[in-house]
C-alpha positions in Angstrom: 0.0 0.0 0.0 1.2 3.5 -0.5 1.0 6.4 2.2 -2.1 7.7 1.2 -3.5 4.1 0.6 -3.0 3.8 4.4 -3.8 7.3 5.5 -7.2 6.4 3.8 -7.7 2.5 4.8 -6.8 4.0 8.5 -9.7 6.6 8.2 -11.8 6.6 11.5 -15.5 7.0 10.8 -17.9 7.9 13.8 -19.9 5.2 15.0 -23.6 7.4 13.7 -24.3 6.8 10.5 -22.7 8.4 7.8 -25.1 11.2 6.3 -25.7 11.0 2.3 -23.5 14.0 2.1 -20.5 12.7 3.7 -21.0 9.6 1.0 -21.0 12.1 -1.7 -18.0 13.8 -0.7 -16.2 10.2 0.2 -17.0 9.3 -2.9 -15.9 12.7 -5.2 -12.7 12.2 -3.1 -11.8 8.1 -4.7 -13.3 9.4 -7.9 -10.6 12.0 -8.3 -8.2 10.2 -6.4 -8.8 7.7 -9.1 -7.7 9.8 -12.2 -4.4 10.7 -10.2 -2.2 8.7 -11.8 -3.8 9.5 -15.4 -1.2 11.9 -17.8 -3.7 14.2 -17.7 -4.1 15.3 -14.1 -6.8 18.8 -14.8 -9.6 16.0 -13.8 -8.6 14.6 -11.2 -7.1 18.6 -9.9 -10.9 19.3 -10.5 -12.5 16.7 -8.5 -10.1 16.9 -5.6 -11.1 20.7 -5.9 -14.6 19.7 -5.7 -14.5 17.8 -2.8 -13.4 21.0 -0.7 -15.9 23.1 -1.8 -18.8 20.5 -1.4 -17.8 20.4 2.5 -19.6 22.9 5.0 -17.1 23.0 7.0 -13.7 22.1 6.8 -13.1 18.8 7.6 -10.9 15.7 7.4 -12.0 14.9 3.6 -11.1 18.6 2.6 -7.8 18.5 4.5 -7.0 15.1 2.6 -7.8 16.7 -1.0 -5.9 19.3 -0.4 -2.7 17.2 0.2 -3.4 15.4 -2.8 -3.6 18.9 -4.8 0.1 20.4 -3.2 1.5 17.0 -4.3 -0.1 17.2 -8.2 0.7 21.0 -8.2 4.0 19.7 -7.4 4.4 17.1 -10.2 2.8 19.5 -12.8 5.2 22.1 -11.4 2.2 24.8 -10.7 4.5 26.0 -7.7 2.3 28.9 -6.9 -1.0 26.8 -6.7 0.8 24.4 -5.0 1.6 26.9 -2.2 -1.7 28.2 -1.9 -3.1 24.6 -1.6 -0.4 23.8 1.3 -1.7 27.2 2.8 -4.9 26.4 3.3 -4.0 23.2 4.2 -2.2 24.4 7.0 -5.8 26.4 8.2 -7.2 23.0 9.1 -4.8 22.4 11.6 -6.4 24.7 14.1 -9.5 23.0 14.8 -11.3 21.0 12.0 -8.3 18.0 12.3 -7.0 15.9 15.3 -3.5 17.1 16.1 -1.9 13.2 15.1 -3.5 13.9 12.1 -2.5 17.2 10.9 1.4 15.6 12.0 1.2 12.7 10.0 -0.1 14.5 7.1 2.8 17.7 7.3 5.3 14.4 8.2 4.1 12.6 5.0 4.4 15.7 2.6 7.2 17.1 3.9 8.9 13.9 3.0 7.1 14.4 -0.2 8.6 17.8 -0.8 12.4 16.4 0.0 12.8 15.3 -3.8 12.5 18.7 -4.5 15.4 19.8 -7.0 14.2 23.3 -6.6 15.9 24.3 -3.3 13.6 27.8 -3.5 10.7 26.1 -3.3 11.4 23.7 -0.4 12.8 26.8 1.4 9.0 28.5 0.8 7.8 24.9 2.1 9.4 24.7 4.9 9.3 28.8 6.3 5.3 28.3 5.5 5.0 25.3 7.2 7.2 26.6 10.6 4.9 30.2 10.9 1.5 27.7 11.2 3.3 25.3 13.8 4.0 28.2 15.6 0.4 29.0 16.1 0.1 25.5 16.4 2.2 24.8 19.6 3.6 20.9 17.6 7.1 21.2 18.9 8.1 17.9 17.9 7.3 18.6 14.1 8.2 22.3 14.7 11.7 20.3 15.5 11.7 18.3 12.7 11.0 20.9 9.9 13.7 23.3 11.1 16.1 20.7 10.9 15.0 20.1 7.2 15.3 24.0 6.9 19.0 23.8 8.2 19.9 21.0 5.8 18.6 22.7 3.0 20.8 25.7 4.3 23.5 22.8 4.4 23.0 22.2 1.0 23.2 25.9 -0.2 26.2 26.5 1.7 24.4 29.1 3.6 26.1 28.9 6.9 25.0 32.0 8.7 21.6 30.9 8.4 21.9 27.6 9.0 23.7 28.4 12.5 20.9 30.4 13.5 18.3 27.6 13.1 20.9 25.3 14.9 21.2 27.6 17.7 17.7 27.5 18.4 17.4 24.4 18.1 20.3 23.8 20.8 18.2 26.4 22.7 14.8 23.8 22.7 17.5 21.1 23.9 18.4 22.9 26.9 16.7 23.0 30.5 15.8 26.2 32.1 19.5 26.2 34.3 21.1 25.9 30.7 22.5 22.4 31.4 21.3 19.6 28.3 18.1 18.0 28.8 18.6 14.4 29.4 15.4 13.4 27.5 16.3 15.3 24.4 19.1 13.0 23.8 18.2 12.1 20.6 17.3 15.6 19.6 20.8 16.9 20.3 22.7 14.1 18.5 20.7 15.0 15.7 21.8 18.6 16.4 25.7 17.7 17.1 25.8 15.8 13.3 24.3 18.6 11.2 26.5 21.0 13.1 29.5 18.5 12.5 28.9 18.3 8.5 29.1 22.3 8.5 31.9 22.3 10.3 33.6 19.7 8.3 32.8 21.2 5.2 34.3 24.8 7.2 37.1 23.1 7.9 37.1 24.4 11.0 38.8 21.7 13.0 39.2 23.4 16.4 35.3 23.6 16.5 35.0 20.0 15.0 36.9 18.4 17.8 34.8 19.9 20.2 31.6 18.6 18.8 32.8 15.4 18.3 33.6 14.9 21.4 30.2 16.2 22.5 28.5 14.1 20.4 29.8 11.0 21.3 29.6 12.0 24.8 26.0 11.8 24.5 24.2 9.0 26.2 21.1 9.5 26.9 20.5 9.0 23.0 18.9 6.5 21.1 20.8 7.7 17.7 19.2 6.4 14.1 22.3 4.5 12.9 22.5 6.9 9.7 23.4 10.0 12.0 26.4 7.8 13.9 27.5 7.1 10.4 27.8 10.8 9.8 29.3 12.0 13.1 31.9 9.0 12.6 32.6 9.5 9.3 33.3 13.2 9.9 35.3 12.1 13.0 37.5 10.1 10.1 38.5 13.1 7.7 39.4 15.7 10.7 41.5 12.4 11.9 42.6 12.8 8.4 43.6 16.5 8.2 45.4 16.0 11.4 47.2 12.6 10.0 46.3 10.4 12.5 45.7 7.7 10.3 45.0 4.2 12.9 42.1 6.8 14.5 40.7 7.6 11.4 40.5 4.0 10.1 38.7 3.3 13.1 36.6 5.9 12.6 35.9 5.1 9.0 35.1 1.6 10.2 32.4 2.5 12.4 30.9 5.2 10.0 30.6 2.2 7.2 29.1 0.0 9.9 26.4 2.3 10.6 25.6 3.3 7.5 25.5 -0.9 6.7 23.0 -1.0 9.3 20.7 1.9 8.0 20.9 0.9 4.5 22.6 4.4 3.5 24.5 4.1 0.2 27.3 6.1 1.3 28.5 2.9 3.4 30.7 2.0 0.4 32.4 5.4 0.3 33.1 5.3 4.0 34.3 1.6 2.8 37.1 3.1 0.2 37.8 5.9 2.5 38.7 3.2 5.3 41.3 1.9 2.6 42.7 5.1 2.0 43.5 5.7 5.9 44.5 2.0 6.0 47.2 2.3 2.8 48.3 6.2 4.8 49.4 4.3 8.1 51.1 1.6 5.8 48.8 -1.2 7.5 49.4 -4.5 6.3 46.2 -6.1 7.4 43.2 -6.2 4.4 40.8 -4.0 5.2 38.0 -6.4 3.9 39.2 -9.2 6.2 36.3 -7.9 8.7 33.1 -9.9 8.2 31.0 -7.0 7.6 33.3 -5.7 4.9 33.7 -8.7 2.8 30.4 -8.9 1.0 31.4 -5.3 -1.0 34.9 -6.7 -1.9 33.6 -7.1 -5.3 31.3 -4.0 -5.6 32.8 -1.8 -8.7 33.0 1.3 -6.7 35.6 -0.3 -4.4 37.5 -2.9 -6.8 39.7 0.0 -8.2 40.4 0.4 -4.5 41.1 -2.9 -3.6 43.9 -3.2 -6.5 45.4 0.1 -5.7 46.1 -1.8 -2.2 47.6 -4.7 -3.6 49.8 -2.4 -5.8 51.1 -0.5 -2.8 51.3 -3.3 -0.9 53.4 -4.9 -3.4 55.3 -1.3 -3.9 54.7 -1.6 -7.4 54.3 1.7 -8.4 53.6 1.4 -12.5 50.9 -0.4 -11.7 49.7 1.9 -8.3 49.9 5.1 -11.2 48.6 3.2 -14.2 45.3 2.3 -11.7 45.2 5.7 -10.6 44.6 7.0 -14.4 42.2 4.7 -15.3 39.8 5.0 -12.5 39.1 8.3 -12.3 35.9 8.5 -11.6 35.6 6.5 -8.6 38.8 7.5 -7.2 40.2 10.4 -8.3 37.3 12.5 -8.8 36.6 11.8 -5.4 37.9 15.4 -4.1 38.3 13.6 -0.5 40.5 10.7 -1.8 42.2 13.6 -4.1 43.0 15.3 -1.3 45.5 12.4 -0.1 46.8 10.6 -3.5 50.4 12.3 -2.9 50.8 11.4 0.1 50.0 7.8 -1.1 52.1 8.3 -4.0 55.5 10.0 -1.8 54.8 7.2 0.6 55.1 4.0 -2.2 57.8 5.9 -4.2 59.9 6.6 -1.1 59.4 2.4 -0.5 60.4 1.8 -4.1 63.8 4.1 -3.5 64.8 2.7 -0.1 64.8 -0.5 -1.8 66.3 0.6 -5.3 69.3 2.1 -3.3 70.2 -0.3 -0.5 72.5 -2.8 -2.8 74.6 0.7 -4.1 77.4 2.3 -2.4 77.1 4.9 -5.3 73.7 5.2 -7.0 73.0 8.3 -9.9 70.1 10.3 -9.6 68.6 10.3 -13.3 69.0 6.5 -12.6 66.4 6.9 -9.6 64.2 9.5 -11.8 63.7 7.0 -14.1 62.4 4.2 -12.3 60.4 6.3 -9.9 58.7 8.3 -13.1 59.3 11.8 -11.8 61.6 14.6 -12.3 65.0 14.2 -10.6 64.6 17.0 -8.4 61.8 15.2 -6.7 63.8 12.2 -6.0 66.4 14.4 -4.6 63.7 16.4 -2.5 62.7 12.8 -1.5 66.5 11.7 -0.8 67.2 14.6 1.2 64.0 13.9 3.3 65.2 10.3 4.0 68.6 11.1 5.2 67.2 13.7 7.4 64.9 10.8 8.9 68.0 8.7 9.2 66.4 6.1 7.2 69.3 6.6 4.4 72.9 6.9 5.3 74.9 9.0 3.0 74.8 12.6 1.1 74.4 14.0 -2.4 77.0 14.5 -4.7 74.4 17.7 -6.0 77.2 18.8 -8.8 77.5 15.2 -10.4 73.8 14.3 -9.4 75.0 11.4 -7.2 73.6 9.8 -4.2 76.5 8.7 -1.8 75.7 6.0 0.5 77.9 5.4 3.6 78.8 8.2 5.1 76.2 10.3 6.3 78.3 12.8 8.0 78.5 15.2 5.1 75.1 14.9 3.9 73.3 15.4 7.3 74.9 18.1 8.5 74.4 20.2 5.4 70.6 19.5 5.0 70.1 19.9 9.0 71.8 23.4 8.3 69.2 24.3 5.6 66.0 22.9 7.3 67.2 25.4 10.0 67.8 28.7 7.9 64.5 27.5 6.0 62.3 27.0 9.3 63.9 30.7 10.4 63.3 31.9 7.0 59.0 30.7 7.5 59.0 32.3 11.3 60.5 36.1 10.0 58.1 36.1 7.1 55.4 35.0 9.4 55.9 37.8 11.7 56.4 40.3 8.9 52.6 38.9 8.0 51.1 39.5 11.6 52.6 43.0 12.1 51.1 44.2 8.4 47.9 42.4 9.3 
């Protein structure tokens, strides 16, 4: 059955006996209700039209044809009818339909409404609906539509405004010492993971970490598994920014877990983003070696993935760059996974040179370039970064282009030297910046 199906099979008649009237209007209502899926909707517009005006007063039956007309002026995209409909619609709450019923019917189209491409339109939508809940006292649907108000903000990058719903929103969460309210767990934790995704998308990390914290902090929750998925996938990329790869992972893994349970399609990016943290902290374990990550293994979006692992397992890096080119779509147009690619790629090519160089005493550097498939003075940026890490002993020869291995003595003294001058360098420029700003 679909919504209105059950909306209408639920219908609670009085126990007196309908009036001939009330027949007549049930049945204009199925008549026109009838025609609704037709390609030519003006009839059954018409009828459902008909059935308001037949009734005395407003009632139940008007209040249902009404719906039916916002969702056809919808589909017909009449907006402006549409709205007028939904407006006096909204006049029926008052007093001519039970309060669970005027919910379940503003629930029903408001979930309607949230296909809506036009964001201008769900704005109108939503503003309309929040001035006749606040008439109508419904906090708990006044809740839920100005959290669909501040994700549409989300959407439209319109931070100020989203902030503003969010603080009130924090405001309904609070009890009258200023302290959370216990009972309005949920509520919060629904609060904290909108608030996170703005902040994400901010990059604002110092207020990220706060609500994080806050959010998982919160126990008095019952949390949809969808919103866990978001606060912990969130939780992974400022893990990520900071380059704490083993807590992101973990984080990624319980973001794909959640979004598992609710069914959320965004479980298999959490899934390749999991891979990404797990190749960055140069984890040998398979990521898909946990029971609830098999089964998507073989899912297309995350096979390019899973060979870009054994690549970099294997340090193969022709292959790691030849994968990277030819699935762009579901990895490098992934701005996220973008984001981190060199730092995949300087990690496997500086494997690939601390193996090419440990059987030389003496090793060239256009020698190095050419297996590595960069520009010699990357390999040499890449050398120099090595012997600093005391993970290669030796110097470069930087006139004959030479890598000498052995003794370090020369090398590391000179690039400690200009890592100093260069740090000093970054801290006089810095505070040239501050005193101009």
């Amino acid at each position: 059955m679909s919504d209105d199906d059950m909306e209408d099979y639920g219908f609670e008649y009085s126990e007196e006996e309908q009036d001939e009237e009330d027949v007549d209007i049930e049945n204009q209502y199925y008549n026109a209700k009838g025609m609704k899926d037709s390609e030519d909707t003006r009839e059954s517009i018409e009828g459902f039209n008909q059935v308001v005006s037949m009734e005395g007063e407003k009632g139940e039956w008007g209040f249902k044809a009404l719906k039916q007309l916002v969702k056809l002026y919808y589909k017909t995209k009449k907006y402006n009818k549409m709205m007028e409909s939904y407006r006096t619609m909204l006049t029926y709450i008052d007093s001519a339909v039970t309060k669970n019923a005027s919910e379940k019917k503003i629930n029903s189209l408001s979930d309607f409404m949230a296909q809506a491409t036009d964001l201008d339109v769900l704005q109108q939508f939503y503003e309309t609906t929040l001035k006749a809940l606040e008439r109508a006292k419904n906090e708990r649907l006044w809740f839920k539509t100005n959290m669909k108000l501040a994700n549409l903000w989300f959407k439209k990058a319109e931070y100020g405004r989203m902030s503003k719903i969010l603080k009130e929103l924090l405001r309904s969460c609070m009890k009258e010492d200023g302290t959370e309210d216990p009972k309005k767990g949920t509520q919060l934790l629904d609060i904290y993971a909108l608030e996170i995704q703005m902040y994400t998308e901010q990059r604002n990390n110092k207020r990220l970490k706060l609500l994080y914290q806050k959010a998982l902090g919160v126990k008095s929750a019952i949390p949809h598994p969808r919103i866990m998925g978001i606060v912990r996938e969130c939780g992974g990329k400022m893990h990520m920014h900071d380059e704490l790869w083993s807590e992101a992972a973990t984080d990624f893994f319980e973001a794909f877990k959640s979004y598992d349970e609710a069914g959320v399609p965004r479980r298999v990016q959490c899934l390749k983003y999991l891979v990404l943290a797990s190749m960055l902290m140069e984890s040998n374990v398979d990521p898909f070696d946990a029971q609830e990550a098999k089964p998507y293994k073989q899912d297309p979006e995350i096979i390019a993935m899973t060979n870009l692992v054994e690549a970099y397992q294997r340090n193969d890096i022709n292959e790691f760059e030849r994968i990277l080119r030819s699935n762009r779509r579901t990895i490098m147009d992934d701005l996220f996974i973008r984001n981190y690619v060199e730092d995949l790629l300087t990690k496997i090519r500086t494997q690939v040179l601390l193996k090419l160089v440990q059987p030389y005493t003496q090793v060239r550097i256009p020698f190095l370039a050419s297996k590595l498939n960069i520009p010699a003075k990357d390999v040499e940026q890449l050398l120099i970064t090595l012997i600093l890490d005391s993970r290669v002993q030796g110097y470069i020869d930087q006139v004959n282009q030479v890598l000498e291995v052995g003794d370090r003595s020369q090398g590391t003294k000179k690039y400690e030297a200009v890592s100093k001058w260069s740090s000093q360098l970054r801290h006089i420029h810095s505070g040239i910046i501050n005193k101009l700003v």
